[in-house]
C-alpha positions as CSV (number, residue, x, y, z in Angstrom):
1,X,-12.0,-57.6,24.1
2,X,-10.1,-55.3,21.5
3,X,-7.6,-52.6,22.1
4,X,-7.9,-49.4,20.2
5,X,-5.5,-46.3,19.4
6,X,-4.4,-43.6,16.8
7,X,-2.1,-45.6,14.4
8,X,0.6,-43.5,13.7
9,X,0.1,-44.2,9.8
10,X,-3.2,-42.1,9.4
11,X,-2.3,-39.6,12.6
12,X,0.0,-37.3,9.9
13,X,-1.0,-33.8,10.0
14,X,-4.9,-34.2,11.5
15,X,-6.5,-32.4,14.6
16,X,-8.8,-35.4,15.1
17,X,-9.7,-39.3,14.2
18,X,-12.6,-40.8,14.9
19,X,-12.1,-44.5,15.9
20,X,-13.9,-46.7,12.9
21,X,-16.3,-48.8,15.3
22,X,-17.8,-48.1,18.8
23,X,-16.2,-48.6,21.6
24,X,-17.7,-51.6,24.1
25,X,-17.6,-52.7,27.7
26,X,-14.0,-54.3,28.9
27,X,-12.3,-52.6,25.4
28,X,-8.7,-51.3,25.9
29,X,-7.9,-47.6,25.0
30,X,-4.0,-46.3,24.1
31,X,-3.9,-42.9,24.7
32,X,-0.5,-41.0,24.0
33,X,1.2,-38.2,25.1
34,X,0.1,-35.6,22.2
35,X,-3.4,-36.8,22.4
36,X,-6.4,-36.8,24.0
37,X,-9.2,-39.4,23.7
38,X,-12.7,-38.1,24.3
39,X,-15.8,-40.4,24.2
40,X,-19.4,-39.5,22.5
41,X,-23.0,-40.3,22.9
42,X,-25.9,-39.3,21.2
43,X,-22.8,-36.3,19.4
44,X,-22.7,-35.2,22.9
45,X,-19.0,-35.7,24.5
46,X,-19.2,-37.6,27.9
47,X,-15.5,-38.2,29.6
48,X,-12.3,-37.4,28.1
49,X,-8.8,-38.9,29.0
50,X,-6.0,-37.0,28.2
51,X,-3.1,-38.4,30.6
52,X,-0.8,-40.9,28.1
53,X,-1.5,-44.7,29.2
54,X,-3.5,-47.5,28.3
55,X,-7.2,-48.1,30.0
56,X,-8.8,-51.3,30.3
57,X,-12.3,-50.2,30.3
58,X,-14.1,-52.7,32.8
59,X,-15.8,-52.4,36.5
60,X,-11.7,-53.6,38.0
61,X,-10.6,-49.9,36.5
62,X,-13.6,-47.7,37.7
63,X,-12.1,-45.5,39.9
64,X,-10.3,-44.3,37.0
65,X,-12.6,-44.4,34.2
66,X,-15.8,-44.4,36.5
67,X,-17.9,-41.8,33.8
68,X,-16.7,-44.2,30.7
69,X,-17.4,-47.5,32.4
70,X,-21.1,-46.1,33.2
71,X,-21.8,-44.8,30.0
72,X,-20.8,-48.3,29.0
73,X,-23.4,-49.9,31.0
74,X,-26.1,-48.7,29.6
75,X,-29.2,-49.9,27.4
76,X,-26.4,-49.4,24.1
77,X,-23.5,-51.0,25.2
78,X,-21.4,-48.6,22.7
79,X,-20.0,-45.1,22.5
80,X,-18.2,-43.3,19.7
81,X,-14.4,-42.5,20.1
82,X,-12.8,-39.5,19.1
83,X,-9.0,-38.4,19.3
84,X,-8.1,-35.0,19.0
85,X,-4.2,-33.7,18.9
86,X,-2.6,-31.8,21.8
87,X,0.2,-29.9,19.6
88,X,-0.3,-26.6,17.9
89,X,-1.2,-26.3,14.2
90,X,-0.1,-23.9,11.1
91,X,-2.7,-22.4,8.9
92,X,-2.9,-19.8,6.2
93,X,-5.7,-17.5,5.4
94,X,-6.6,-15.0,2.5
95,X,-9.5,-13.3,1.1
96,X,-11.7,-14.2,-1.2
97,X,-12.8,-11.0,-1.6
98,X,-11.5,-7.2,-2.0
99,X,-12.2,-5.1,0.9
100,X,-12.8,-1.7,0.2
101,X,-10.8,0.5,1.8
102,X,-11.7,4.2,1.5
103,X,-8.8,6.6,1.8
104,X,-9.5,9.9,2.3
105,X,-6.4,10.6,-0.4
106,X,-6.7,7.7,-3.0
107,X,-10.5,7.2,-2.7
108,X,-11.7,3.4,-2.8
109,X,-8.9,1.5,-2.7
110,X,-9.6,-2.5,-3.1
111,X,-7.5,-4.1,-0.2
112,X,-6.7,-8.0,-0.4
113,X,-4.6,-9.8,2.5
114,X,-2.7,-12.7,3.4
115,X,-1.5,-14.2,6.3
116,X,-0.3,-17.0,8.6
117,X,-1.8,-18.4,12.1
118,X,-0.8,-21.1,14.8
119,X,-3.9,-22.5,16.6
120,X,-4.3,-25.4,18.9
121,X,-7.3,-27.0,21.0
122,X,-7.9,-25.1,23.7
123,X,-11.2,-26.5,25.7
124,X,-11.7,-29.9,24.6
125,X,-15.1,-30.2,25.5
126,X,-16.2,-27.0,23.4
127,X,-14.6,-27.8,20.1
128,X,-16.4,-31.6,20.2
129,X,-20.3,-30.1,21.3
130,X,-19.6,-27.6,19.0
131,X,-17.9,-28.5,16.0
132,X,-18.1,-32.0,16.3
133,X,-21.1,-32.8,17.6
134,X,-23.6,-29.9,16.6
135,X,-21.8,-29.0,12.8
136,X,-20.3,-32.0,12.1
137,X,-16.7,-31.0,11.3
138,X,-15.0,-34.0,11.0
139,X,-11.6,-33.4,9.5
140,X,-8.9,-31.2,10.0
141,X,-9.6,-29.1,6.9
142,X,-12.9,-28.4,7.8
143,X,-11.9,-26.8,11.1
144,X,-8.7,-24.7,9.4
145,X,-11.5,-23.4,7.2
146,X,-13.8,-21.8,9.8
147,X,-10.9,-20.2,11.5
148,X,-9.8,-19.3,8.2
149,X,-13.3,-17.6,7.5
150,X,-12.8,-16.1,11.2
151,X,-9.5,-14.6,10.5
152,X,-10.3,-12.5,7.2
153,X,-13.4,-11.5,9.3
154,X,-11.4,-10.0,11.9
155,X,-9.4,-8.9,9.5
156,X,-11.6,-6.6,7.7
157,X,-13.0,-5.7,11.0
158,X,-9.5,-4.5,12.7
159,X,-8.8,-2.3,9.2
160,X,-12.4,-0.9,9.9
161,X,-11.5,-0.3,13.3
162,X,-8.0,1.4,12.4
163,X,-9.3,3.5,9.6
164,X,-11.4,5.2,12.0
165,X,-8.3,6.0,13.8
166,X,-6.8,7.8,11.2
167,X,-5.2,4.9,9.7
168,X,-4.3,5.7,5.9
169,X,-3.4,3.1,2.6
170,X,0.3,5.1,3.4
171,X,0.7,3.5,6.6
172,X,-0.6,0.1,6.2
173,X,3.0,-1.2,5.8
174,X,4.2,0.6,8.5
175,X,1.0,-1.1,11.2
176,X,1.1,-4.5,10.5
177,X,2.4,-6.2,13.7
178,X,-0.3,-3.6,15.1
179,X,-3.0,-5.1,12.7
180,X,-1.8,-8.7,13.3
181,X,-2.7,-8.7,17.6
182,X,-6.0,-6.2,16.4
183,X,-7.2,-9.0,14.5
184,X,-5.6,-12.0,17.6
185,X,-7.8,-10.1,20.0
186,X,-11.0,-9.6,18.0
187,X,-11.0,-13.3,17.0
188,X,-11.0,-14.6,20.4
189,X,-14.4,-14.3,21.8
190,X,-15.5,-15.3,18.2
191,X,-13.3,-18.9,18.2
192,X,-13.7,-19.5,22.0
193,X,-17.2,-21.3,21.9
194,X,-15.8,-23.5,19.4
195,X,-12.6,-24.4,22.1
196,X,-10.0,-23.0,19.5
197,X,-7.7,-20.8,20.3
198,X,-5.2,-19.0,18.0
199,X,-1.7,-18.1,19.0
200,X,-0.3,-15.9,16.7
201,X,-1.1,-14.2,13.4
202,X,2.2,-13.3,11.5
203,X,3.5,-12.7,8.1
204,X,0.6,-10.4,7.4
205,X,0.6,-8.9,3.9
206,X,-1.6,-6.7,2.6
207,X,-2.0,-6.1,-1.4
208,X,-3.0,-2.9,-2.9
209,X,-4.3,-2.6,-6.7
210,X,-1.9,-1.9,-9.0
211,X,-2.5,2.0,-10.2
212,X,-2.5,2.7,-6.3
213,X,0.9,1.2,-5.7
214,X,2.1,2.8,-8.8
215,X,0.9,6.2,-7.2
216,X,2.3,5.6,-3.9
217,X,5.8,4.8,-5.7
218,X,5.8,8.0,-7.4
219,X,4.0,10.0,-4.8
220,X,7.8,8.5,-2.7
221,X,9.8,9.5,-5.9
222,X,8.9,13.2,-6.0
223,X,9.6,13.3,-2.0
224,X,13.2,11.9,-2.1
225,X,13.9,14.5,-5.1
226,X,11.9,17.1,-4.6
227,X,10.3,17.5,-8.1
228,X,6.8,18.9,-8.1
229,X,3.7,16.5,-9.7
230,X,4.1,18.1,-13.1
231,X,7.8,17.5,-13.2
232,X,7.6,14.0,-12.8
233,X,4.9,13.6,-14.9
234,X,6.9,15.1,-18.1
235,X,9.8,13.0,-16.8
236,X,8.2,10.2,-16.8
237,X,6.5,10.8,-20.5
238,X,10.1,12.0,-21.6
239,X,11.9,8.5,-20.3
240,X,8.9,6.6,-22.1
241,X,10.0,8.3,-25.3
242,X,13.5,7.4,-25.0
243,X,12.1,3.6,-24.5
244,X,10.4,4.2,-27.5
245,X,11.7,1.6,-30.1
246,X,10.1,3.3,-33.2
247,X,13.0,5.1,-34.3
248,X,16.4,6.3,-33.6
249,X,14.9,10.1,-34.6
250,X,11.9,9.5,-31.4
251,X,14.9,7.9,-29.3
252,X,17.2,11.1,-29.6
253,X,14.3,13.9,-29.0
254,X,13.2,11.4,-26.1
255,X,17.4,11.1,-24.9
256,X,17.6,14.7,-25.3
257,X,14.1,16.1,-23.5
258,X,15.2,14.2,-20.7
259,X,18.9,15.5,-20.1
260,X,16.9,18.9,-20.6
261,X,14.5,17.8,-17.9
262,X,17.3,16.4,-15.8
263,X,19.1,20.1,-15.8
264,X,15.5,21.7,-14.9
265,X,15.1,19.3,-12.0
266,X,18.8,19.9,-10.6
267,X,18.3,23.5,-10.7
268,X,15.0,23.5,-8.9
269,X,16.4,21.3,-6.4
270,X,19.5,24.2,-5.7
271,X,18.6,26.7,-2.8
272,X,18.7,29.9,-4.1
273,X,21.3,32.6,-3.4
274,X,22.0,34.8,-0.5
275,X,20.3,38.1,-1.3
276,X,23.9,39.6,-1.2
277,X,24.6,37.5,-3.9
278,X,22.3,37.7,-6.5
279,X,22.3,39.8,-9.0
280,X,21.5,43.5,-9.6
281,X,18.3,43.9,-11.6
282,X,19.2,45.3,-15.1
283,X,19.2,48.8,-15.8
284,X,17.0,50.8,-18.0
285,X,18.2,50.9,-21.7
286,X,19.2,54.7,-22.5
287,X,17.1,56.3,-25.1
288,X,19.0,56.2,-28.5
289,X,20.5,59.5,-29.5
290,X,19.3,61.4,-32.1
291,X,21.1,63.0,-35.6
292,X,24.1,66.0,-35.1
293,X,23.2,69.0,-35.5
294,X,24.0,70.5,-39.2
295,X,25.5,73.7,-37.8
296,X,27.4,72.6,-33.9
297,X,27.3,68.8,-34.9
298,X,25.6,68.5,-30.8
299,X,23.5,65.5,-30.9
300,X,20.1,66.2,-31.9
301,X,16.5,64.1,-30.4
302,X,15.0,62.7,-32.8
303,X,11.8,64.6,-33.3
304,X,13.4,68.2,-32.6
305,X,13.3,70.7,-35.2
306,X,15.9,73.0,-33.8
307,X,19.4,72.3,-31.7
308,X,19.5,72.3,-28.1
309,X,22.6,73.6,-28.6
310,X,22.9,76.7,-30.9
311,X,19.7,76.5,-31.8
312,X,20.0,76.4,-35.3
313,X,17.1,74.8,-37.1
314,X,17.6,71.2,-38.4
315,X,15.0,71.1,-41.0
316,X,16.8,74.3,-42.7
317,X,15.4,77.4,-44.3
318,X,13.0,77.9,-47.0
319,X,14.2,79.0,-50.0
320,X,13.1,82.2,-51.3
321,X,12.6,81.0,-54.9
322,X,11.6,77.6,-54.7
323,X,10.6,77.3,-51.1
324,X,12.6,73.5,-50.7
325,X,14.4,74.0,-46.9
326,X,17.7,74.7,-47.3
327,X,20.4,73.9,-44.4
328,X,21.7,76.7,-42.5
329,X,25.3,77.8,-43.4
330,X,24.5,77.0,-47.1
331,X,24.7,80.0,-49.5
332,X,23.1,78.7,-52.4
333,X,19.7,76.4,-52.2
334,X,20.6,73.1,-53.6
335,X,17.3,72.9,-55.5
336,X,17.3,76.1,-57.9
337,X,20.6,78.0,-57.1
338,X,19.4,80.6,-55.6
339,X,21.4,82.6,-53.3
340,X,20.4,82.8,-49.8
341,X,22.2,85.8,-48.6
């Protein structure tokens, strides 16, 4: 007669122990409170016992362990022993992969995620016929890793879901507690077979590539001041030239582009004036006067070969001798002496 139980020294972190030997007719079990022992034949669970205490397994206890006691009593004395854990467990999850994410304003964006989930044993029997018994998962790692794979499969699936919605690479950040119970609810029927049930899916974080989140950062600068694409753009370019370590000549266009560009921005971002206030359009630039007339001194237009005024003639008279014009009120003709009277 032996008695059997979960030593605390190898009990740690697991969801299940399997007991090194069968178990055998008149064997003692020690079952705790945060435990639950289930027995196995042929990988096929049998009886479970999950109520703390310690059973003598023999025909004085078979009102209480009547189904282990028979199984006992067959041709092979012997049965496997498996404890599995009560409390909840902590996982992480991530994926291995991108998932392409296509936004109808960035295009194909590359999605990866990361997250946190509780999970616990839910249906006993399940998770042993299932995991244990029909895909022989025997340690605790094993298990967190199919629900792992399950998680990022939801995952991608909820995203999918959303995006058909009218969920865009803008709002991820602001949906993720909505993501986290899209992706508790579509894991459920997927983990229930297995008896697994997960609690909660928190700290969700979702990573986008880095020329996207630079977009989105600018895309955020230009709405909090207001510049337009182009602006930014040659802000941006002008800042990188004031970074520019290659010389103190490059440093002082790049220092004095971008107060310029500062000014530009400032005044774009003023409202413009009441319309009483602005300014009158200019007025049309008077035509320049022409030369006084040689006779009333009256302004003549240039072009005019006789005064508006007295009408004198500004290009003079022609001499009778030498024929060069002569201005009126002159006696004599400048050219040959000849008098005009």
């Amino acid at each position: 007669m032996a008695t059997y139980e979960w030593p605390q020294t190898v009990k740690g972190n697991n969801i299940l122990w399997k007991l090194p030997q069968n178990i055998r007719m008149n064997d003692n079990i020690i079952v705790r409170e945060d435990e639950i022992a289930v027995f196995l034949r042929d990988g096929k669970a049998m009886a479970y016992i999950d109520r703390p205490d310690r059973y003598a397994l023999s025909s004085l206890n078979v009102p209480v362990v009547g189904k282990i006691v028979e199984m006992l009593t067959g041709i092979r004395q012997g049965a496997e022993v498996y404890y599995l854990a009560k409390k909840p467990f902590d996982g992480k999850f991530g994926s291995k992969q991108p998932y392409p994410f296509r936004d109808k304003e960035f295009g194909i964006v590359n999605l990866r995620l990361f997250g946190e989930f509780r999970w616990r044993i839910k249906e006993p029997s399940n998770f042993i016929n299932q995991l244990v018994g029909t895909e022989n998962l025997a340690t605790s790692a094993q298990v967190e890793e199919r629900i792992r794979e399950q998680i990022v499969t939801s995952t991608f699936d909820a995203l999918g879901e959303m995006k058909e919605r009218g969920l865009l690479v803008l709002d991820l950040a602001a949906n993720l507690n909505e993501i986290e119970q899209v992706v508790l609810s579509k894991s459920k029927p997927h983990l229930d077979p297995y008896g697994i049930e997960v609690m909660k899916i928190s700290s969700l974080y979702i990573t986008l590539p880095d020329e996207v989140q630079k977009a989105i950062d600018a895309r955020t600068s230009m709405g909090i001041t207001g510049t337009g694409y182009m602006q930014y753009q040659a802000a941006g370019a002008m800042r990188d030239a004031a970074n520019n370590p290659s010389g103190a000549a490059g440093a002082g266009v790049g220092v004095g582009a971008g107060m310029g560009m500062g000014w530009q921005m400032a005044q774009a971002m003023q409202p413009p004036p009441p319309q009483s206030q602005q300014p009158p359009p200019p007025l049309a630039a008077a035509p320049a006067p022409g030369k006084p007339c040689v006779k009333c001194s009256q302004p003549v237009p240039a072009g005019m070969k006789f005064c508006g005024s007295c009408g004198a003639n500004q290009e003079g008279t022609p001499c009778p001798k030498c024929q060069t014009a002569v201005p009126a009120g002159m006696k004599f003709c400048g050219s040959c002496g000849n008098p005009m009277g």
